[in-house]
C-alpha positions as CSV (number, residue, x, y, z in Angstrom):
1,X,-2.7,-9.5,-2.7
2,X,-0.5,-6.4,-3.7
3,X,2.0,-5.4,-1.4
4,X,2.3,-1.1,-0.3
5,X,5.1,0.6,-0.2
6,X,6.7,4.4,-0.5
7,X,9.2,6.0,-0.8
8,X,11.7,7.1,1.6
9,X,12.4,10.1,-0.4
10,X,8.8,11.7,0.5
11,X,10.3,12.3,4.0
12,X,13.6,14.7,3.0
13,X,12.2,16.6,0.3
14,X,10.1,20.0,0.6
15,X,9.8,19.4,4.5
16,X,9.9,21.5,6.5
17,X,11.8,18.6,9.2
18,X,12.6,16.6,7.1
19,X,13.0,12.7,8.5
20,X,16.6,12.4,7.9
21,X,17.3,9.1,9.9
22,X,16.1,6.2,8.2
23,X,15.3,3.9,11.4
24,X,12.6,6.6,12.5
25,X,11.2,6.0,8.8
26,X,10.6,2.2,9.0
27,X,9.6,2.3,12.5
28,X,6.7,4.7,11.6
29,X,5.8,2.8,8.6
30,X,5.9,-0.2,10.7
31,X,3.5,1.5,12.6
32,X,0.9,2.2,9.8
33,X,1.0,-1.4,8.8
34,X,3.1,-0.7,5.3
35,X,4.7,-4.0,4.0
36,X,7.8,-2.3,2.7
37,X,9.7,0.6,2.1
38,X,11.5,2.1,-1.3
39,X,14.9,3.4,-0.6
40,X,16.3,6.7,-2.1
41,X,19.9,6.3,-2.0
42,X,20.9,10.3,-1.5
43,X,21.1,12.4,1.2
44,X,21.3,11.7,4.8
45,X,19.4,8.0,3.5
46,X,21.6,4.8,3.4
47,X,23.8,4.6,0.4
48,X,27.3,2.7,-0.4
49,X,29.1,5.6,1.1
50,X,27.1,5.6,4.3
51,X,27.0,1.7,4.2
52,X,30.4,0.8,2.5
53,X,30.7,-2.6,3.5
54,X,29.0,-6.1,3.5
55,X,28.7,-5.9,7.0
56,X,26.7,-2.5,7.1
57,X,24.7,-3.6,4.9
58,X,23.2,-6.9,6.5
59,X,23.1,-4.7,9.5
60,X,20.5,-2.6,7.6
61,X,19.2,-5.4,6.0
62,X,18.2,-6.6,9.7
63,X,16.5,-3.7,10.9
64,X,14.0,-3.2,7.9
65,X,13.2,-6.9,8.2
66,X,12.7,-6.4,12.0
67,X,10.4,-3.8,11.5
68,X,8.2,-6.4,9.0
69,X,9.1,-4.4,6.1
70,X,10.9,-4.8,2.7
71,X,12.8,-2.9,0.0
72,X,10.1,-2.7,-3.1
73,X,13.3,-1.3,-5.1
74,X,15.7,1.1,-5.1
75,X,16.5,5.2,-6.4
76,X,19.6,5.8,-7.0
77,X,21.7,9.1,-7.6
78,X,23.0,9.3,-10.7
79,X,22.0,12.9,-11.4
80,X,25.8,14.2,-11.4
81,X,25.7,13.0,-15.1
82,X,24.2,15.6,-16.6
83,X,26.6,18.6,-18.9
84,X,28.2,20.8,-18.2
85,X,30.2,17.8,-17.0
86,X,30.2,13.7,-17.4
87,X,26.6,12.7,-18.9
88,X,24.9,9.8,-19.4
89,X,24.8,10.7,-23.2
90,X,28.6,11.4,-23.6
91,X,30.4,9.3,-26.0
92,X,32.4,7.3,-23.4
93,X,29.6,6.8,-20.2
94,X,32.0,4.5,-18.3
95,X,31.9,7.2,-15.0
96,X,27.6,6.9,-15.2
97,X,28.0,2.6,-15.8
98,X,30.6,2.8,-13.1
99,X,29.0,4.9,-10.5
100,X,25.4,2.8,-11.7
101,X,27.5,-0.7,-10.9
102,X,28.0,0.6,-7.5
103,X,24.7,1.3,-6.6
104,X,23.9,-2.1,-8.2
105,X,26.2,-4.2,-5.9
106,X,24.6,-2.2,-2.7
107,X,20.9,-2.9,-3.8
108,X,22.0,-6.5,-4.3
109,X,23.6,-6.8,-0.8
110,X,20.5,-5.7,0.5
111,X,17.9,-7.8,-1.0
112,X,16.5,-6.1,-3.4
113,X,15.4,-6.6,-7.1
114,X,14.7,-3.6,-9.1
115,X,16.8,-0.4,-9.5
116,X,15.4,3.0,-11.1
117,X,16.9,5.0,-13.7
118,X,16.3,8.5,-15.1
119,X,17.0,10.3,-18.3
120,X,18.9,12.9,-16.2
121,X,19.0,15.7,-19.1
122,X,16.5,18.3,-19.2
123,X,13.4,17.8,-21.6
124,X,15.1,20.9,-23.8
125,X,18.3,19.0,-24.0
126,X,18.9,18.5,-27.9
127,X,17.7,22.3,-28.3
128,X,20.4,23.3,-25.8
129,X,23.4,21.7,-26.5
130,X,22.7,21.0,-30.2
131,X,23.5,17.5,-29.9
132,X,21.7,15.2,-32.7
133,X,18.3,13.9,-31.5
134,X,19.0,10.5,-32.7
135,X,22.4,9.8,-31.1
136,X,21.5,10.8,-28.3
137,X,19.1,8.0,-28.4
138,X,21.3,5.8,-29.7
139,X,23.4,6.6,-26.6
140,X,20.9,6.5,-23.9
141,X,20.2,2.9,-25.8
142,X,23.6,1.9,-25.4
143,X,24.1,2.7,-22.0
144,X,21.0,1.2,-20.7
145,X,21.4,-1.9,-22.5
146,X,25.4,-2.7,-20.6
147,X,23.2,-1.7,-16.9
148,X,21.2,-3.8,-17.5
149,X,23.0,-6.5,-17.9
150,X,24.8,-5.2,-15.0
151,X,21.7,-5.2,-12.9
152,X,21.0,-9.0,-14.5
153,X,24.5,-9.8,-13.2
154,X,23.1,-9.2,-10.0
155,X,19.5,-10.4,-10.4
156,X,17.6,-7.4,-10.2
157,X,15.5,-5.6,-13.1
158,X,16.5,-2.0,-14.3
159,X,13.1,0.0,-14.2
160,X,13.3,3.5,-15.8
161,X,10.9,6.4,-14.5
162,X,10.1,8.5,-17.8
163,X,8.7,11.9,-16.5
164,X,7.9,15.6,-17.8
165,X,11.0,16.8,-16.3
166,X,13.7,15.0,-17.8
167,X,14.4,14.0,-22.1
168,X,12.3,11.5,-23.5
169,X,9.0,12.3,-22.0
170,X,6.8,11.9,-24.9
171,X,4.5,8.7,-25.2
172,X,6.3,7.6,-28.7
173,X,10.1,8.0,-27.4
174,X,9.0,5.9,-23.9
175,X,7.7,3.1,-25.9
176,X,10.8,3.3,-28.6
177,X,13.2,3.1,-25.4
178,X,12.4,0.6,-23.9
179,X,11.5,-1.9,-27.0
180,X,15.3,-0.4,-28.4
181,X,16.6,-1.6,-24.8
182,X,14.9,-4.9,-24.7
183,X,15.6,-6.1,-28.6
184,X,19.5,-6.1,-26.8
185,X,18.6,-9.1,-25.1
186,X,17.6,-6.9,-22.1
187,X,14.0,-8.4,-20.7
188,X,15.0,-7.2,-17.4
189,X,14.5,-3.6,-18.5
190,X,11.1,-1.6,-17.8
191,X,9.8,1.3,-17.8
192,X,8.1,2.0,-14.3
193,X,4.6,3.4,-14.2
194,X,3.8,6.3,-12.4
195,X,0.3,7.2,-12.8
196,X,0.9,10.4,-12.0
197,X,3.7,11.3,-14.8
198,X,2.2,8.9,-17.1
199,X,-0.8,11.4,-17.0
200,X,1.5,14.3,-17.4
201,X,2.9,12.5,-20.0
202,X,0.7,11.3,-22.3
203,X,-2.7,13.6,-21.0
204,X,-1.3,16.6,-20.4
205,X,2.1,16.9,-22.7
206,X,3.6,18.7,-19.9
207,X,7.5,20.1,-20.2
208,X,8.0,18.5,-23.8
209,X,10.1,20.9,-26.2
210,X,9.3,21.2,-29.5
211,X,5.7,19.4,-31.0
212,X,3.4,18.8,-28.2
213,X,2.4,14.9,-28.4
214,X,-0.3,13.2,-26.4
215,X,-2.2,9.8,-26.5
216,X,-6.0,10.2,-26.8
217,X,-6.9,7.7,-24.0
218,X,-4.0,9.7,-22.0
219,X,-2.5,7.7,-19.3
220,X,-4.7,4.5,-19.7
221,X,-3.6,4.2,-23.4
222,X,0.0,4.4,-22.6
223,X,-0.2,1.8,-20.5
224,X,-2.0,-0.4,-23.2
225,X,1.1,0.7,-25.3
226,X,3.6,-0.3,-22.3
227,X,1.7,-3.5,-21.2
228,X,4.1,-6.3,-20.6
229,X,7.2,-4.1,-20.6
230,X,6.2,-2.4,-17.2
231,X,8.0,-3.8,-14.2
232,X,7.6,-1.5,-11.3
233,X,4.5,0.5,-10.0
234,X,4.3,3.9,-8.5
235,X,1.1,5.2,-7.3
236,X,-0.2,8.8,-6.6
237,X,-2.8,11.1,-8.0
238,X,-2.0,14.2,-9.9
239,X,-4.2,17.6,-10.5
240,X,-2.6,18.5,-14.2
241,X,-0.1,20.6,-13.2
242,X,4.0,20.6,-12.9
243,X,5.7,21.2,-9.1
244,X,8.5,23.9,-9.0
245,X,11.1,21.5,-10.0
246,X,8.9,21.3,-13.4
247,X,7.8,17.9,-12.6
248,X,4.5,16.4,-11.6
249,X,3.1,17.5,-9.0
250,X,2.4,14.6,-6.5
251,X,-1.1,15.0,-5.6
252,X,-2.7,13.0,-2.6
253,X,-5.2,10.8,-3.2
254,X,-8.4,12.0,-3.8
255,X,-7.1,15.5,-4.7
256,X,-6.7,15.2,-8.3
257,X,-8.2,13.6,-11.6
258,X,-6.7,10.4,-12.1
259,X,-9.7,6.9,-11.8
260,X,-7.9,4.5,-10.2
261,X,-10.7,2.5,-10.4
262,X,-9.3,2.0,-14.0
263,X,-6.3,2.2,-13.6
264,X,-5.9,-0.1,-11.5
265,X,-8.0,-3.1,-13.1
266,X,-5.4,-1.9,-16.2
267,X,-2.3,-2.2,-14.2
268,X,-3.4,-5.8,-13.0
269,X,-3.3,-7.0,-16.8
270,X,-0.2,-5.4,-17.7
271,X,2.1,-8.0,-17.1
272,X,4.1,-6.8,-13.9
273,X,6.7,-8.6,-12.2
274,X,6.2,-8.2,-8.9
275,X,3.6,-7.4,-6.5
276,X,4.4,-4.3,-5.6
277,X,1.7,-0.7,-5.2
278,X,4.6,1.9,-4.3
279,X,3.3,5.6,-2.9
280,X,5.1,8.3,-4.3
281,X,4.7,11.7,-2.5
282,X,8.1,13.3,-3.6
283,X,8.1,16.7,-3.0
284,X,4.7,17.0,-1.5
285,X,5.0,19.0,1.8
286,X,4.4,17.5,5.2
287,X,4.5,13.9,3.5
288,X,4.0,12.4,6.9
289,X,0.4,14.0,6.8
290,X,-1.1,12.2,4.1
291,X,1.1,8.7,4.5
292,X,-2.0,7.0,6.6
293,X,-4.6,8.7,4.4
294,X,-2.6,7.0,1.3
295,X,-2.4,3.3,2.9
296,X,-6.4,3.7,3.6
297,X,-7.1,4.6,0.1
298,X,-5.0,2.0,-1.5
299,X,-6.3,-0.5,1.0
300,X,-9.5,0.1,-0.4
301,X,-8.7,-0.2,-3.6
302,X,-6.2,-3.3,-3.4
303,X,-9.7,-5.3,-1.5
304,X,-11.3,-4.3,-4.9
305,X,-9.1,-4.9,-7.4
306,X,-6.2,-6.8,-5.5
307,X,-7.5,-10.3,-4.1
C-alpha cells in the first residue's frame, strides 16, 4: 500500500496565514490520517540553523513520530547559488557541496532518506550569461555526482525535481542528466516525478528558451523514458498553465487535465524506491482547503491501483 504525504511548504507559500509553526502542521495532518509529512527546510520550518544540534533534532524527530507521521524526504534551500553570486555552475562549487553536506547531515539525523535538488538557474540561463551550453552541463554533472555520494555517505538518495522554471527542463536534457549522473557510479541519484511539471514539461514545453521540445505521449512517455531512474513521487494535477513564479501551476485534484488513472498504473511499474505518493500544493492559496479533498482522491486511487 502506498504511503501519503505533502509537503510542508504548501502551508507558508501564497497564504494568506501562513502555518509557520511546524507542530500545528503535523498535528493537523495527524488529524486527516496522512502517514507522513515532506519537510521544506526554509523559512520559519525546521532547518540546521533552527535545529543545530543532535539533540534538537531527535527532539523533532519525536514529535513527528508521535503524531504517527514520517519524513517522505526532504527540500532543501540551496537557491542562494544562483549568479550574480556563488552558483551551482561556477567552476569551483565547493560553497553549493558545502552548504548541500549540511543539509545532508540534518536529514540524516532525522531519519530520512531522500533529499531534493534543483537546477537553480533560470531556464534562459546560457542566453543570459553566455556561458557554454555544454559546460554548464558538464558542471551541473560534476556537482551532482560528489552530492551524491555525499547523500550515499549518509544513506539517503539525491532526487532532483526538473521543472519549467529552472535550466534543464526539456524531456532530452532530464533524461541525459540523470543517466550522465548515474554512469559516475551514482545509483542513488533520480530524478523525482512530478506529474504536474512533467506535464509542463514534456506536454506543454512551458518556460524552455530557445527550440520548443515535447514528447508526443507528453507526460506518460517521459516517464517510460525515466522508468527505473525515478526515485521519489510527487503528485498533483495541473491545468496547462505556469503560476506567477513561472512554474507550474499546482492544480487540485480534479481541476485540471492530468488521468491519473494512467498515471498511476505507469508510476507503479517504474521502478521506485520507496513507497511514497507525496501531495504537492506549493503555491496554491489556502492549501489547508484542499489538503482533505487531496487525501480522499488519492485514497481512492491508491485502493485501485495501490494494494
Amino acid at each position: 500500500m502506498k504511503k501519503l504525504s505533502i509537503g510542508s511548504w504548501a502551508y507558508i507559500f501564497n497564504q494568506d496565514k501562513p502555518t509557520t509553526d511546524f507542530h500545528v502542521i503535523l498535528h493537523k495532518l495527524h488529524d486527516l490520517g496522512y502517514e507522513g509529512v515532506e519537510l521544506g527546510s526554509f523559512g520559519a520550518h525546521p532547518t540546521p540553523f533552527s535545529h543545530p544540534t543532535k539533540a534538537d533534532r531527535q527532539r523533532l524527530k519525536k514529535d513527528v513520530a508521535d503524531h504517527g507521521l514520517e519524513f517522505s524526504g526532504i527540500a532543501v534551500d540551496l537557491w542562494g547559488f544562483k549568479k550574480p553570486g556563488p552558483s551551482i555552475l561556477d567552476e569551483n562549487p565547493t560553497p553549493y557541496m558545502a552548504a548541500f553536506l549540511g543539509f545532508t547531515v540534518f536529514g540524516a539525523d532525522l531519519g530520512i532518506k531522500t533529499i531534493r535538488v534543483d537546477a537553480v538557474e533560470p531556464p534562459d540561463f546560457f542566453q543570459t550569461s553566455g556561458m557554454d551550453p555544454k559546460l554548464g552541463f558538464d558542471r551541473i554533472v560534476t556537482v551532482w555526482d560528489k552530492c551524491s555520494k555525499i547523500a550515499a555517505d549518509y544513506g539517503m538518495n539525491l532526487t532532483w525535481e526538473f521543472e519549467p522554471g529552472f535550466l534543464f527542463n526539456k524531456p532530452s536534457e532530464v533524461v541525459k542528466i540523470v543517466d550522465a549522473v548515474r554512469a559516475k557510479g551514482n545509483p542513488n541519484f533520480g530524478v523525482m516525478y512530478d506529474t504536474c511539471h512533467a506535464h509542463m514539461c514534456a506536454g506543454v514545453g512551458a518556460g524552455q528558451a530557445g527550440t520548443k521540445e515535447t514528447l508526443p505521449g507528453g507526460a506518460l512517455e517521459l516517464l517510460d523514458k525515466l522508468k527505473g531512474k525515478i526515485n521519489q513521487v510527487h503528485l498533483i494535477d495541473s491545468d496547462g498553465s505556469l503560476n506567477e513564479h513561472h512554474t507550474s501551476t499546482h492544480n487540485p485534484f480534479g481541476t485540471g487535465k492530468l488521468d491519473f488513472d494512467k498515471l498511476l498504473p505507469a508510476l507503479n511499474k517504474a521502478g521506485v524506491p520507496n513507497d511514497w505518493w507525496v501531495v504537492d500544493l506549493c503555491f496554491w492559496p489556502d492549501a489547508w482547503s484542499v489538503t482533505a479533498d487531496s487525501k480522499r482522491f488519492l485514497d481512492k486511487m491508491r485502493k485501485q491501483y495501490a494494494n
